[in-house]
VEXTI-688305 format. One record per residue (C-alpha): residue number from 0; x, y, z. Coordinates in steps of 0.05 Angstrom, whole numbers, always signed. Example, Ala and Ser with C-alpha at 12.3 -4.5 7.8 and 13.67 -1.06 7.14 Angstrom:
BEGIN
REC   i     xx     yy     zz
REC   0   +246    -90   +156
REC   1   +273    -21   +143
end
This chain:
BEGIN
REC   i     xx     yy     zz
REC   0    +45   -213   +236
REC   1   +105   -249   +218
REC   2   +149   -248   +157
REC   3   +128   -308   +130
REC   4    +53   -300   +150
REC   5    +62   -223   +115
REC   6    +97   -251    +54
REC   7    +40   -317    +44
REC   8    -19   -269    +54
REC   9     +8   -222     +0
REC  10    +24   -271    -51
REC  11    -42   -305    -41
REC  12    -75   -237    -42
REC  13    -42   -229   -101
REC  14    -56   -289   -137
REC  15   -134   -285   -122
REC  16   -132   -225   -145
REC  17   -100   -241   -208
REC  18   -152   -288   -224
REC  19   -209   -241   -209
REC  20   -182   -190   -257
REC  21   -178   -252   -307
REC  22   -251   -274   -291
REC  23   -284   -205   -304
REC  24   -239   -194   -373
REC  25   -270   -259   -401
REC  26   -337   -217   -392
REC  27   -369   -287   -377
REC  28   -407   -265   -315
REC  29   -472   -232   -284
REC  30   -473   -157   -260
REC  31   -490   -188   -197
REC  32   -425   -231   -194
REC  33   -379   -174   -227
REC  34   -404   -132   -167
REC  35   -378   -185   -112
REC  36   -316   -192   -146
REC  37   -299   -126   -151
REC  38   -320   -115    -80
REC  39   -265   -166    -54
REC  40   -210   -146   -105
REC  41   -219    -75    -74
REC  42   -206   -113    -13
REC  43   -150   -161    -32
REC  44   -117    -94    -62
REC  45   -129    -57     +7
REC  46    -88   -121    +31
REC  47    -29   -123    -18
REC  48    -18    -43     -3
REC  49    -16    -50    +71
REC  50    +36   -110    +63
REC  51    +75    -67     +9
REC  52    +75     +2    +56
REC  53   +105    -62   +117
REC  54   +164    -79    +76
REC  55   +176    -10    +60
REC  56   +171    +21   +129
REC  57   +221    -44   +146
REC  58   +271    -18    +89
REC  59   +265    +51   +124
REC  60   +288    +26   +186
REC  61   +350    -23   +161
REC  62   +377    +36   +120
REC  63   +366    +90   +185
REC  64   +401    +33   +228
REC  65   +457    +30   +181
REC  66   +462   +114   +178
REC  67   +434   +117   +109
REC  68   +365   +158   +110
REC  69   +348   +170    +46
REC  70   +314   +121     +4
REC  71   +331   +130    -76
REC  72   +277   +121   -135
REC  73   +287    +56   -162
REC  74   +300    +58   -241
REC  75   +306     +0   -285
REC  76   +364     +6   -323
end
């Protein structure tokens, strides 16, 4: 899969998803319907994680490429 291809399908994945998590917060539908949406944001997840572990494993291999092996936890501060 390409970059771009890898990067649309995971921001699309992502919104969806988004909007399903929205949808069943309002509460405003059946069992029925809050089963099938749960059901495909289990899959859009699935998605999103495989595209995540990608750009990872493509990190991995810059940094080994430029002699740096370790990756270091990221902290926001």
């Amino acid at each position: 899969m390409t970059r771009k291809k890898t990067t649309t399908l995971f921001e699309d994945s992502l919104t969806e998803l988004e909007q399903l998590v929205n949808q069943l917060e309002q509460g405003d539908v059946s069992l029925e319907e809050s089963l099938k949406s749960f059901e495909r944001g289990v899959t859009l997840t699935r998605v999103c994680q495989k595209a995540l572990q990608e750009a990872e494993q493509k990190v991995q291999i810059l940094l080994e490429k430029n002699g740096n092996h370790s990756l270091e936890p990221f902290t926001d501060e």
